[in-house]
C-alpha positions as CSV (number, residue, x, y, z in Angstrom):
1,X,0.0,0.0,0.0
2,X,2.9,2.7,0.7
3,X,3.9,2.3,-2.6
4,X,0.3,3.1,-4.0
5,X,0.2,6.0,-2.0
6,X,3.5,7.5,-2.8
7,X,2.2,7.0,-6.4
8,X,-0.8,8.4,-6.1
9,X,0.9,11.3,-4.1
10,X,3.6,11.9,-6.9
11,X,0.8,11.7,-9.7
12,X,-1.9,14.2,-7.8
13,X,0.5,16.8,-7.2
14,X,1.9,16.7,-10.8
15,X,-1.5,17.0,-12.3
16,X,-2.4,19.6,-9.9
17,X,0.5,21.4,-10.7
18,X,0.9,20.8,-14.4
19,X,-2.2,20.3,-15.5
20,X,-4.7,22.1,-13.6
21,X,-2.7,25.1,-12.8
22,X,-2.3,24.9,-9.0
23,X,0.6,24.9,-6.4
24,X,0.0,22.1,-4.2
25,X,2.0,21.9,-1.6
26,X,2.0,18.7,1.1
27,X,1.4,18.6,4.4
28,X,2.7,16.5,6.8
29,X,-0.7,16.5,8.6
30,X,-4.0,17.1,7.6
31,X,-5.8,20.3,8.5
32,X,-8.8,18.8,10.2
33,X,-11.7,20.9,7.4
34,X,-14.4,23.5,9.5
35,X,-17.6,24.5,8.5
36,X,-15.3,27.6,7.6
37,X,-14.5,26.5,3.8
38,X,-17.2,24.6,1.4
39,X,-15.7,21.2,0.4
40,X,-16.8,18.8,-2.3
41,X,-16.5,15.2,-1.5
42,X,-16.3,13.3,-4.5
43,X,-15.8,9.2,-5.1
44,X,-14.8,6.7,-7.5
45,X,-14.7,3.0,-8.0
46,X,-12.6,1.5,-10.1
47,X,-12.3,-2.4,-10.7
48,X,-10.2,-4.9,-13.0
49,X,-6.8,-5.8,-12.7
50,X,-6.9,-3.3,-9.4
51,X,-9.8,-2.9,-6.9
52,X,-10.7,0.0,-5.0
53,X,-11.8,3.7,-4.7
54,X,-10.9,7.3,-4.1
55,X,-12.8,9.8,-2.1
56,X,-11.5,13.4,-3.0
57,X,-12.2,16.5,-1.1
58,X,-12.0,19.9,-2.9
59,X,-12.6,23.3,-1.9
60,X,-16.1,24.2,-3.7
61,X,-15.3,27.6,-4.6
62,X,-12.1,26.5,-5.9
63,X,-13.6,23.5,-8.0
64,X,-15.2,25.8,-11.0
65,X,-12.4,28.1,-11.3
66,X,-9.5,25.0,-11.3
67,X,-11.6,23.1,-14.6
68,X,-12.5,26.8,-16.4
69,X,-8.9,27.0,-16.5
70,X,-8.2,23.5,-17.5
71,X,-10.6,23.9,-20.3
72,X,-9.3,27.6,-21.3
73,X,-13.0,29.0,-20.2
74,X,-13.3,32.4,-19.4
75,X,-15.8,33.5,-15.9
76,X,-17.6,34.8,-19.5
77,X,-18.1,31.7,-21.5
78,X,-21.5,30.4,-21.6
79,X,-19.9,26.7,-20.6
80,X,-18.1,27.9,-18.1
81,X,-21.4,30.0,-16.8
82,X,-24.0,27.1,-16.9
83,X,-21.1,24.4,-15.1
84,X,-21.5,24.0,-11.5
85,X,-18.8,23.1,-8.8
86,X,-20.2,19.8,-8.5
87,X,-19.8,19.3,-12.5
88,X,-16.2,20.5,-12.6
89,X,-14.7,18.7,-9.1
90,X,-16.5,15.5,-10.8
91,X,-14.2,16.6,-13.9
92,X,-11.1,17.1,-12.0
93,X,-11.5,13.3,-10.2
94,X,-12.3,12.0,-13.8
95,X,-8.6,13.2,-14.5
96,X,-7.0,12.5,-11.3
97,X,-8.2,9.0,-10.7
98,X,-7.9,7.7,-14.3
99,X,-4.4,8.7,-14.5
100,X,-3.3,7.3,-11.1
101,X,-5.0,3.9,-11.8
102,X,-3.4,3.7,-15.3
103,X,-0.2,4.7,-13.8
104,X,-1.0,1.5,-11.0
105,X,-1.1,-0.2,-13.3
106,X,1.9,0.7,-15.5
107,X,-0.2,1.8,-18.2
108,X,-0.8,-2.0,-19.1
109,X,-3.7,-3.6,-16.9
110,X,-7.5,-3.5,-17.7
111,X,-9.8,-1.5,-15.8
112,X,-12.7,0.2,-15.3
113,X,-14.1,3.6,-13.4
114,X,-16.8,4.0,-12.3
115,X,-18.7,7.6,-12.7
116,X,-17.6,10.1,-9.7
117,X,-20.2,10.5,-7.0
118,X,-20.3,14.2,-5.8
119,X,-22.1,15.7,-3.1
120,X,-21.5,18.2,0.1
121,X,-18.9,17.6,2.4
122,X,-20.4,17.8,6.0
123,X,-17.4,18.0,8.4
124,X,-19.2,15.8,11.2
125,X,-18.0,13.2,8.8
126,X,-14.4,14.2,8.9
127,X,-13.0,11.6,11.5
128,X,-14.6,8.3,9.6
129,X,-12.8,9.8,6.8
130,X,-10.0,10.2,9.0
131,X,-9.4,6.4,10.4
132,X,-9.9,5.2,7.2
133,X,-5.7,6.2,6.7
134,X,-4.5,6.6,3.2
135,X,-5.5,9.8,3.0
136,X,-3.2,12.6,0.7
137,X,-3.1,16.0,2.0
138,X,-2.2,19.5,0.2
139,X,-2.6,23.2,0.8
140,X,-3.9,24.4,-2.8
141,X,-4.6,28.1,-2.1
142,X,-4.7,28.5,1.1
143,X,-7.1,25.5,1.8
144,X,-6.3,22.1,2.7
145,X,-7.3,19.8,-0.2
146,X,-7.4,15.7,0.5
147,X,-7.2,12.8,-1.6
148,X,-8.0,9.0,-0.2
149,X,-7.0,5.9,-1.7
150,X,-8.1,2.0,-1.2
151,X,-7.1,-0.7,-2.8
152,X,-8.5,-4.1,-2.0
């Protein structure tokens, strides 16, 4: 598993980075998320050669703003007006987890993903979130931003 994670680590901070314009920077430990900052909690199953899921959280606000970009939408573009921050943080785990998986895999395995659930992110669920461990933690921003993976 610590070699999945360090993967996935290596992987979500590149695409951040390179691919959806932000600076993510780790953290050693994760900045437990208050009712202060609108998160995102999105998941994904994927199954095949590789079993498991990913929960993401993503600052809301942040969310709609980070997939304009991606795209090359302007705040004025009538895609970019009629997408929501669920739509575009369901985008941005479309991206994240098929690239981690395929990297798993070494690019040669068969898989499937399933579609990204997304919903609010009530705190109060924080700690199950929590205990569950392979959890991935940045600062994008300003705001803590978390990434979960399982494999079974």
């Amino acid at each position: 598993m610590e070699k999945t994670l360090e993967v996935a680590h290596d992987l979500l901070q590149s695409i951040l980075e390179q691919h959806l314009f932000l600076f993510a920077d780790p953290l050693d430990e994760p900045l437990v998320p208050t009712r202060d900052i609108a998160y995102l909690k999105v998941k994904m199953g994927f199954s095949g050669d590789l079993n498991g899921r990913f929960v993401m959280l993503f600052p809301e606000d942040t969310s709609k703003e980070v997939i304009g970009n991606f795209l090359g939408l302007g705040p004025e573009a009538p895609e970019f007006l009629t997408m929501t921050s669920i739509d575009a943080a369901t985008e941005i785990m479309n991206i994240v987890g098929g690239n981690i998986v395929s990297r798993l895999l070494e690019e040669k395995g068969n898989y499937e993903l399933e579609l990204p659930c997304t919903e609010k992110f009530d705190p109060i669920d924080w700690q199950a979130l929590a205990d569950l461990n392979h959890l991935i933690s940045f600062q994008i921003e300003g705001r803590a931003m978390f990434f979960q993976v399982i494999v079974f």
